[in-house]
N, C-alpha and C positions, 0 to 999 in steps of 0.2 A: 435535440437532446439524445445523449445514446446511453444507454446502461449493457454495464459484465458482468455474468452473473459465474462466479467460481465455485466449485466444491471440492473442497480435501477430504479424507481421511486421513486422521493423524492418529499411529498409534502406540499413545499414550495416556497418562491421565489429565483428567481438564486441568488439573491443577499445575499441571509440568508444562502443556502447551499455553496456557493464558500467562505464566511468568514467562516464558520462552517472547509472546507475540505484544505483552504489553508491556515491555523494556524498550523504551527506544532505542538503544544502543545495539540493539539486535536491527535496526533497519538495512544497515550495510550492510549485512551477512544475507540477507536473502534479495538484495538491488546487483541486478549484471556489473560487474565491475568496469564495463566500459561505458557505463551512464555518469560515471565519476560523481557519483554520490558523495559529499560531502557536509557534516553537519557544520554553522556556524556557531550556533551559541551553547551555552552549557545547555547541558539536560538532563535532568533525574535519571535515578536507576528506576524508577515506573510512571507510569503515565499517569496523568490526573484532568480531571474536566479546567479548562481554558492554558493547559500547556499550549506555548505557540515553540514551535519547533522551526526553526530556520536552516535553511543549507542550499546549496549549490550542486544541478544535476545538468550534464553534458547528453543528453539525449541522442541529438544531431550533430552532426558536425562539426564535432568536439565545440559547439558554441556555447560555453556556460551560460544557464538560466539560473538568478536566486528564486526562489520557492522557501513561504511561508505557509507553515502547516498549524491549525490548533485543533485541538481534541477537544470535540465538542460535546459527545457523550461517553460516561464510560459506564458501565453493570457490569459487576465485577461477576468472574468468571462466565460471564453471557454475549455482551458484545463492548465494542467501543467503535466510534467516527469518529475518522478526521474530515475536515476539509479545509480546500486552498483558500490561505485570505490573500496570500501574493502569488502570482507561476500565469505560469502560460494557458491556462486554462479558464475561460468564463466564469466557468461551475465546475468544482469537483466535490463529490460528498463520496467519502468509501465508510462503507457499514464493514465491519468485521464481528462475524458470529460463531461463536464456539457451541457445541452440543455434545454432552456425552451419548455415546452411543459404545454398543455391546464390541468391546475391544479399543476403543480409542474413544476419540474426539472427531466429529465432522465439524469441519471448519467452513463457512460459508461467508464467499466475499460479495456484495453488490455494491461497485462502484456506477455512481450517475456524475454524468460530465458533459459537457456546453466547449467545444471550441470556439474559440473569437473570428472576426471576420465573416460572418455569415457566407455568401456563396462559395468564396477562398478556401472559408474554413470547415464544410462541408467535402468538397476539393480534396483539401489537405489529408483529413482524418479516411477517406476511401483510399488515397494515396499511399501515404504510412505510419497514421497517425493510432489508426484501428488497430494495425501487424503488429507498430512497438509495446501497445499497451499487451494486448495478448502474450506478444516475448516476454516482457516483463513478469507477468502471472505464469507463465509456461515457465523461466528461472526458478523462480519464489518456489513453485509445484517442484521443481528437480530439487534444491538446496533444500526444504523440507523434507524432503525424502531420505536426503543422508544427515541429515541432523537428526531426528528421532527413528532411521533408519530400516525404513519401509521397505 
């Protein structure tokens, strides 16, 4: 099992950063545009506990993977999780936590995750399984930056 543990400063107010981060429609704006993030089915303008959100992400090798996501928990203006019930992934649980602080919002991400294939997958994730997730949080950290404009 491995876990990332992220921390932003956002600043603005809680209440501008948690409509910002619990729209799903906001996902695509902070996903690398060459993971070709795509949602499938409708989706609210906010999130709510047992949203299953479905879509299509090109990770590698421009090879589409479908990935089903549901929101498992949400505390309004404090946190929300998702996790994988369909993707390439064993286990995925990501926590997102919001906190006001003197100037903004610290934003705190702890995703825990399980790659498939045990020793393969092990392998895999030292390979570049670990790097893309980090890129991926390394985007999200840039494109937050210029959207509440840090």
């Amino acid at each position: 099992m491995y876990q990332l543990k992220h921390k932003q400063f956002v600043p603005t107010d809680l209440e501008t950063c948690w409509d910002f981060f619990s729209s799903p429609n906001n996902l695509k704006k902070i996903t690398p545009s060459h993971m070709g993030f795509h949602v499938k089915n409708d989706i609210p303008e906010k999130m709510y506990e047992g949203l299953m959100i479905e879509y299509t992400v090109t990770p590698l090798l421009k090879f589409p993977l479908n990935w089903i996501t549901e929101i498992t928990h949400v505390d309004d203006l404090k946190c929300f999780v998702d996790e994988q019930r369909k993707g390439p992934y064993k286990i995925w649980h990501h926590e997102h936590h919001f906190k006001k602080v003197e100037g903004g919002v610290e934003m705190v991400d702890i995703l825990t995750y399980v790659i498939p294939f045990g020793f393969l997958g092990k392998i895999a994730h030292s390979l570049f399984v670990k790097n893309k997730v980090k890129e991926i949080f390394e985007f999200r950290n840039k494109k937050v930056d210029e959207i509440f404009g840090s």
